[in-house]
N, C-alpha and C positions, 0 to 999 in steps of 0.2 A: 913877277908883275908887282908894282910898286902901288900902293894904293895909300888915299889921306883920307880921313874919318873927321866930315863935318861937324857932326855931333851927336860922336858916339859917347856913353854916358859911361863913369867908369864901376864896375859891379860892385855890389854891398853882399855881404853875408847876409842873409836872409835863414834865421831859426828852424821856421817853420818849413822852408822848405828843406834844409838839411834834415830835420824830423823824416821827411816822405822820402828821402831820397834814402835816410836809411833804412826806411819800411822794406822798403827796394831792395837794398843791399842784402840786405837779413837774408833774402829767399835764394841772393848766389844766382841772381839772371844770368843768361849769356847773349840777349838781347834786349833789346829796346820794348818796351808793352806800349808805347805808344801814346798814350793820354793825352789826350787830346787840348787840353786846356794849359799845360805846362812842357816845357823844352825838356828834354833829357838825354843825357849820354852816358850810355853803359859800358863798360871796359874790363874785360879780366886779365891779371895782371899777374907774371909768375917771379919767383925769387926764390932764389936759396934762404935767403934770411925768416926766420918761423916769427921775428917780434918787427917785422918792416912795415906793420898796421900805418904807423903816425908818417912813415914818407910815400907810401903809396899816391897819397892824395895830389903829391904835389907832383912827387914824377909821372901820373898821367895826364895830367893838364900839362906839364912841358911836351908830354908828346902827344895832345893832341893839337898846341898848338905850333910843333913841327910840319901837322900835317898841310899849312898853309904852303909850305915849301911843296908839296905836290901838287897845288894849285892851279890848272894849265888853263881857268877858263879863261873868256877875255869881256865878259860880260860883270856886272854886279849884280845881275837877278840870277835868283836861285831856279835854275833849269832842273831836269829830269836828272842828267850825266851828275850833278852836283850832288843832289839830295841823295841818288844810291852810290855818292864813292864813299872813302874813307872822310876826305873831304867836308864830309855833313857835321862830321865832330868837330871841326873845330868852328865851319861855321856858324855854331849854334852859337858856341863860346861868344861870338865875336857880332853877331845878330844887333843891326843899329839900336832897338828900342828893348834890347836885354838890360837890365837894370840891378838884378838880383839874381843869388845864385844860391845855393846849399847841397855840401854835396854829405854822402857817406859812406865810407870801407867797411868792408866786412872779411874776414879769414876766413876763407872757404873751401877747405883742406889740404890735403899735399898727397903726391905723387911720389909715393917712397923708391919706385925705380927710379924717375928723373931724379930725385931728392930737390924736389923745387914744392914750394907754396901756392896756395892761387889763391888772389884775392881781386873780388867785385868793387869796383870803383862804380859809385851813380853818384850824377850829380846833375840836379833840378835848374831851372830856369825860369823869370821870369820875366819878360812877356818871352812867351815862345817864339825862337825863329824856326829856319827853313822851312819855310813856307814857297809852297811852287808857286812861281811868278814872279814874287816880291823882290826888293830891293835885300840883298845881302847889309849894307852900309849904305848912307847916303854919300857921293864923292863930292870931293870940295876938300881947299886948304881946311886944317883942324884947328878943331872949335871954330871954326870960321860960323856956324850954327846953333850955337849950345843955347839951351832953353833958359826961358827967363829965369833969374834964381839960383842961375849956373855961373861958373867959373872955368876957365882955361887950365890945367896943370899943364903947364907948360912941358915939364918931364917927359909926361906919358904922351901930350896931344888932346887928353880926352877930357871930357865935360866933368866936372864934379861940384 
């Protein structure tokens, strides 16, 4: 399913939330805690490699944003089926009035039988999506909506 992003805003690093989002990481979740005030996606992530700290970050954000290819809804609000698949991750990622992001890695031991590493990927959001009901994106040609004070990148589609 092909989809265009009115005015979807393109994400900024955001400090403070990279801060909470290692707070996160530190304790090695295997789930979500939920918090209610901010978006977040949790991921644990295995490799041979014991020093793959610095690309962790990036190779799970490409796959959570592969998980869009499992995408079979046919709606843009976020239903029940959506929020509990795989799905959720990357919707959040991509949440129209997400703005800001931080995320943190942590090394969170190894499995000397497999001889593989685990490491927690979180990474925070704000304004929180996946929200039941709501609009995933608003649809419309892109930047066809970008807020006042915005700009087209043309490249990406998105508001900046």
């Amino acid at each position: 399913m092909e989809h265009s992003y009115q005015q979807q805003p393109i994400c900024k690093w955001d400090s403070s939330l990279a801060a909470s989002a290692q707070n996160v990481a530190n304790d090695c979740p295997e789930s979500s805690l939920g918090d209610s005030l901010l978006g977040e996606n949790i991921y644990s992530n295995y490799t041979e490699f014991s020093n793959a700290l610095d690309d962790m970050g990036v190779e799970t954000a490409k796959m959570w944003k592969s998980m869009f290819k499992d995408y079979k809804g046919t709606s843009i609000k976020m239903n029940e089926a959506t929020l509990t698949s795989r799905t959720a991750r990357a919707t959040q990622m991509a949440w129209a009035t997400t703005e800001f992001i931080g995320c943190g890695v942590k090394k969170c031991g190894s499995d000397p039988f497999l001889q593989v590493y685990k490491f927690s990927v979180v990474c925070h959001y704000r304004e929180k999506g996946n929200i039941l009901n709501s609009n995933i994106y608003e649809e419309g040609a892109a930047c066809s909506a970008c807020p006042i004070l915005t700009l087209c990148e043309a490249d990406s589609g998105l508001c900046v």
